[in-house]
N, C-alpha and C positions, 0 to 999 in steps of 0.2 A: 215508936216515937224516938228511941235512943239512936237508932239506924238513920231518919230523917234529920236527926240534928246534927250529925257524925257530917251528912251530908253538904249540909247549910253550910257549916263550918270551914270544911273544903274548900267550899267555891269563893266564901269570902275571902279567905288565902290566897289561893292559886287564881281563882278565874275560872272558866267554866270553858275548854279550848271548843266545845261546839255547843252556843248556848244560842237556841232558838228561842225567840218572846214567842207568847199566843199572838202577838199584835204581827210580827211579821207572819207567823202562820197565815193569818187571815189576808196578809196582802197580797201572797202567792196567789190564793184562790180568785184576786183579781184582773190574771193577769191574761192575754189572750187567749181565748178556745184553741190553738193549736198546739199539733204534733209533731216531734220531732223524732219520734221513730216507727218504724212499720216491719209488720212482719217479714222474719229471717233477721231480723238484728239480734246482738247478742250487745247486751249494756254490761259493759261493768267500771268497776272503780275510774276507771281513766275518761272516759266519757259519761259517768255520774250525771253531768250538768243538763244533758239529754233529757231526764227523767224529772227532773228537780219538782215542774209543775205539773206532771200527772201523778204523783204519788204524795204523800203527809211528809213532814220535814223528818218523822223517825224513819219512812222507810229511805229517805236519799243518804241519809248520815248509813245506814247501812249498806247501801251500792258503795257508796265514798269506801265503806272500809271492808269491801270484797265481795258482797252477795252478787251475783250472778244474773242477771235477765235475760232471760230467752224471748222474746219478741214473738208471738203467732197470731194467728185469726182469730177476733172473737167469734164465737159459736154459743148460740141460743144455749141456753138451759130453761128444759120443758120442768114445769109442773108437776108432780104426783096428778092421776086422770083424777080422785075423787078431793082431792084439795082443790083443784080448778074446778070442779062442779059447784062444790060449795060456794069459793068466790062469789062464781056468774050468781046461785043463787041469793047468797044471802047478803051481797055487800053491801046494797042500796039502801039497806035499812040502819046500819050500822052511824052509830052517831060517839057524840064526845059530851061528857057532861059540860055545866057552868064552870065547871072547876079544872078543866081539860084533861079528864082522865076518862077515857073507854064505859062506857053506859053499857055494863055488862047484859043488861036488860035487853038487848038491842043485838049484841053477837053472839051468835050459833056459831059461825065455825068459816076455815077458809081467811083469805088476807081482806082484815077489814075495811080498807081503803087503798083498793087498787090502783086508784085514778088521784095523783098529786099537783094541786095547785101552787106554783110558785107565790102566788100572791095571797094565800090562806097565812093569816095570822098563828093556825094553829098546825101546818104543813110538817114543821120539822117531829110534832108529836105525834102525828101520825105514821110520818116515818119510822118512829121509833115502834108505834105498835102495829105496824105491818113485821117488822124485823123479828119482833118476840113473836105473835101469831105464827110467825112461815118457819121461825130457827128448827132446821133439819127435818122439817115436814112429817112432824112424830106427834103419836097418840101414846108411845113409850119409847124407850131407846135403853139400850145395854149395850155399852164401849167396853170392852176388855180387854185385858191385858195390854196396857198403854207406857208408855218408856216417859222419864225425862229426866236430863240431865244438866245441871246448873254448876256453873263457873266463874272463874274471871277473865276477862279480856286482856292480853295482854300483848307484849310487841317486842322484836328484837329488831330495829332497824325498819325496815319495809312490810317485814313479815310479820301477819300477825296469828295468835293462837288463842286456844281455847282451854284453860286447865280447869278439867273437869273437878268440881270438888265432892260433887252425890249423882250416884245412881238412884232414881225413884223408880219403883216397877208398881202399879194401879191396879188392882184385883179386877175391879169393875165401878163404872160411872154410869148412874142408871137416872132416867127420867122416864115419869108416870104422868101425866097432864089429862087433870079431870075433864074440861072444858074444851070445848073447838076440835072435838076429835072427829073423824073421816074415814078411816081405814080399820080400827079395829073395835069392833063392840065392849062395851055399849055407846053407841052414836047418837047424838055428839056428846052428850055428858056421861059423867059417871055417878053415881050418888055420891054423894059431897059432903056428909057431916060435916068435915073441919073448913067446909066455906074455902078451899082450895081452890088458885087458879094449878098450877103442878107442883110436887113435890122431888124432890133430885138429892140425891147424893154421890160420895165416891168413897168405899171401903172395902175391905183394907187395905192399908199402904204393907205392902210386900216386903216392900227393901227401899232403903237402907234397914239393916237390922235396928239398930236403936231408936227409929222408929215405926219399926212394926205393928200393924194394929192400928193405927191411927187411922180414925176416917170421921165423913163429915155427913149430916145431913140437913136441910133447907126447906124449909117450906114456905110457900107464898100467895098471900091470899087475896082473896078477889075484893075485897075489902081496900079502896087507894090509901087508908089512913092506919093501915094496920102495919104493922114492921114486919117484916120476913122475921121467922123464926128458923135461926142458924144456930147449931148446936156441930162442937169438936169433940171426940171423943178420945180419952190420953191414959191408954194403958197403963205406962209407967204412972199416974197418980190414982188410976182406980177409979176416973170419974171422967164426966160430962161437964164441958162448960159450953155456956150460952154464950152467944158473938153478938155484938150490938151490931146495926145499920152499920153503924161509921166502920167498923173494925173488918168490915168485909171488904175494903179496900188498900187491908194493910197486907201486905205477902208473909206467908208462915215458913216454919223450915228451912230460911236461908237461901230460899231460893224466889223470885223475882214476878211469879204471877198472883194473883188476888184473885179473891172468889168475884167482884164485880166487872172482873176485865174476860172471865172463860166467855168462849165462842165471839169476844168481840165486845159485847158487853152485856152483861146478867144483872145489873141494877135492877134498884123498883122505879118504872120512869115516872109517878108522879113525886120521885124525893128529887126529880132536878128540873132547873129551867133548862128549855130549849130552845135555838136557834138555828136555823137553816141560813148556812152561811153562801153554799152555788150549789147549782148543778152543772158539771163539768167532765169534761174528759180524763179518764183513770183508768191507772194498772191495776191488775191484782191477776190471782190466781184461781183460776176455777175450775180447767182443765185439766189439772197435775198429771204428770206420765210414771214419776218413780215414785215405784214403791217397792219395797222399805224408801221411805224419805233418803235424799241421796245429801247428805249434810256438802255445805260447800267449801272446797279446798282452800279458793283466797282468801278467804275471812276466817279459815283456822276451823272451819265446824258450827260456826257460832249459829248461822241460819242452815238453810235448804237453797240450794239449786234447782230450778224448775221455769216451767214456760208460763209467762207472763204475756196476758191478751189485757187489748184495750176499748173499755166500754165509758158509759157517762153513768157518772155515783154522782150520790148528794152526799154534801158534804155538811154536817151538824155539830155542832156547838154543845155541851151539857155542862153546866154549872152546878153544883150541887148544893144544896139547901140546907142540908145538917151540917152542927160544927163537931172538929174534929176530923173530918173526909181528908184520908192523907191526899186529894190531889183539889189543886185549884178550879182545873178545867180536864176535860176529856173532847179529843178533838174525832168526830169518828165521821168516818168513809162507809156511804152504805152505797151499793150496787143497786142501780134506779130498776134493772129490769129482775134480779130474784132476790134484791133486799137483805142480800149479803152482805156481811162486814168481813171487807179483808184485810183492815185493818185499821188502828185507833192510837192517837196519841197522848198521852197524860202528861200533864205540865205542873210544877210544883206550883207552893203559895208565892213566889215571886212572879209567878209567868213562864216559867222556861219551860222546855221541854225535858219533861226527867226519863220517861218512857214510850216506846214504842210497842204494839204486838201484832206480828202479822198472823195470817189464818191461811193456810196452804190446802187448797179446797182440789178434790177430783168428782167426776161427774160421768159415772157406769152402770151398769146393772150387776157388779160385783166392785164389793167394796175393797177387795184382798184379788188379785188374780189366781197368787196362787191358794187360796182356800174354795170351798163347794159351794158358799152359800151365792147364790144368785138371785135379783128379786127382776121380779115380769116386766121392768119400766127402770132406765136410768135414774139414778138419784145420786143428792147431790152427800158428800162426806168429806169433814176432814183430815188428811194425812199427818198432819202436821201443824202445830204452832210455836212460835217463836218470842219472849218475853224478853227484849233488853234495855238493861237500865244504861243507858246513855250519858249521865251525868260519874256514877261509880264504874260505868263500864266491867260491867257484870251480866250475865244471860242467863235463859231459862231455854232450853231446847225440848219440845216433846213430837214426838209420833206415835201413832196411834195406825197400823198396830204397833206395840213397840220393835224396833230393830232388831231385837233378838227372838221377835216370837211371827218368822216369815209366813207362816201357815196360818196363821188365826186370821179369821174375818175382821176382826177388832169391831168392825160396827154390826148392830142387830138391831134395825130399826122395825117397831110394830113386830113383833115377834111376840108381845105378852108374856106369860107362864113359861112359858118355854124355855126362854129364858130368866127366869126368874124374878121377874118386873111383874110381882103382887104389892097388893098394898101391904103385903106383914113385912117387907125390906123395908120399908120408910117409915121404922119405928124406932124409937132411943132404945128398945129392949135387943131387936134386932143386931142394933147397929155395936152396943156393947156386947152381942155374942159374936158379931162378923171379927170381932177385933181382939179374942182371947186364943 
């Protein structure tokens, strides 16, 4: 709260030198279906203007101030073989209640609305629960050992840089999803006492030392009128504290991302209204080549450098319903053909654009080239994601794996046990012994 007013404050002062409304947001999205660049182009700061209407006004303010785009071919991305079974079988039955939330009743498993009506009054929310159903096409997931590091943006002249102010190194980030599962037994459910759609956390935090031990976990239920139950665990006090709805939108640590912006967005979609603004022509990344993440020179480090293809996303609208929600609006870009978000913008209570986050996506059958694990069927992972605050010009930088750890897979998707993705990690008792 003291952070968001620090903020306000400023701009009444000074001005806000790149203050995007939601209202011109939305008039971008009006503006002719074409393209102004094609593969083999390289976009950046000087030619920014190129980009302006196939990307969110967060990602052009960052070409303006040095990110990189490699211009290629778009290229399909296939399915997992028994997520696409599911689909064909089970989508046709899948329905929305009165109250426009997902009729649990009704889905088994697979993307529950493959088929999108622009003229469906209720289109933009099923979008939203194609996105959650498909996110990284897991029955479980174990991310390990994942990097990020957060700054301020600063400039000498033309030149801009990145002064790193924390190293975060991530033990492990694990999701378990009882419901809609495909690949690993028990199919599709799993027994469910606590009425779970999945449970996820991330602990411990490694480094920085002073807050070592820190981690989190979530759980979310299939119930649309229940609250996630988000719980911080803080060594230094010896205790657990519970996170309300709204507080999962505020960023901890100093550093720039929020539990409801991870993979794009991790909200409860019936705490928001939706609107499906277009379907249109968009950048994003889904192919990535480097890895370790190759952080970009003109912009000081602050993103990634990477090749950039052009497909057609929808573009949605979420309004959020609770008060207290540090943001007004969330402007997100989902990828019409795998329902990816690569990327989302957040606008303070005036309207403006306060934040950007992109999601720097690659698509192999090894997640790490140089690590063993290989799986039977490309799938899709991300390398990297980017958090910056636009208005304090400040950043959150992570890859996954992290930069200093070139050998680790970093993702282990549907792997189970193996990797340690039992129900006894998604407990408070658990998580206050991962953190001593």
């Amino acid at each position: 709260m003291m952070r968001r007013l620090v903020v306000a404050v400023l701009l009444l002062a000074c001005g806000n030198a790149y203050a995007v409304s939601i209202e011109e947001a939305r008039q971008r999205l009006k503006l002719p279906e074409t393209s102004a660049v094609k593969p083999g182009d390289v976009v950046t700061a000087k030619d920014a203007e190129k980009i302006k209407n196939l990307v969110s006004p967060g990602v052009h303010w960052l070409v303006e101030h040095g990110m990189q785009m490699n211009i290629i071919e778009h290229t399909r991305l296939d399915e997992p073989p028994a997520f696409h079974a599911a689909t064909e079988k089970f989508s046709a039955q899948v329905k929305l209640t009165p109250d426009g939330v997902i009729d649990e009743n009704t889905y088994v498993a697979g993307r529950p609305f493959p088929l999108i009506d622009m003229n469906d009054p209720m289109a933009a929310v099923k979008i939203m629960y194609n996105f959650e159903r498909t996110q990284y096409f897991t029955d479980d997931l174990s991310s390990r050992l994942f990097d990020a590091e957060t700054g301020q943006i600063t400039r000498d002249g033309s030149k801009q840089s990145f002064r790193i102010e924390r190293h975060f190194v991530f033990d492990n980030f694990r999701i378990l999803k009882y419901v809609g599962r495909t690949e690993q037994e028990p199919i599709p459910t799993m027994p469910n006492p606590d009425k779970v759609f999945l449970k996820g956390g991330s602990y411990p935090i490694l480094e920085p030392f002073d807050l070592k031990g820190i981690g989190g976990l979530s759980y979310r239920y299939l119930d649309p009128k229940k609250y996630d139950d988000t719980w911080l665990y803080l060594p230094s006090l010896r205790r657990v504290r519970r996170l309300s709805t709204a507080q999962r939108s505020d960023a901890l640590f100093g550093q720039d991302v929020d539990l409801d912006t991870v993979g794009g967005f991790a909200g409860q979609i019936p705490w928001f209204d939706w609107k499906l603004l277009a379907l249109r022509p968009g950048l994003g990344v889904g192919h990535g080549k480097h890895l370790p993440a190759k952080p970009c020179e003109a912009d000081g480090g602050v993103t990634f450098c990477d090749d950039w293809e052009l497909s057609r996303g929808y573009v949605v609208e979420a309004t959020p319903k609770l008060a207290g929600y540090a943001y007004s609006k969330r402007l997100i870009f989902v990828d019409a053909e795998t329902f990816y978000i690569p990327y989302t913008d957040m606008f303070d209570h005036r309207g403006e654009l306060w934040k950007t986050a992109v999601n720097f996506g690659k698509y192999d059958k090894k997640p790490n080239p140089n690590a063993a694990l290989e799986y039977p069927f490309p799938r899709t992972f991300l390398f990297g994601f980017v958090v910056v605050d636009t208005q304090l010009e400040h950043a959150t930088r992570a890859a996954i794996p992290g930069m200093g750890f070139k050998n680790e897979a970093g993702w282990y998707v549907n792997q189970g046990k193996s990797m340690g993705v039992g129900e006894d990690w998604f407990t408070i008792g658990a998580l206050i012994e991962g953190g001593r």
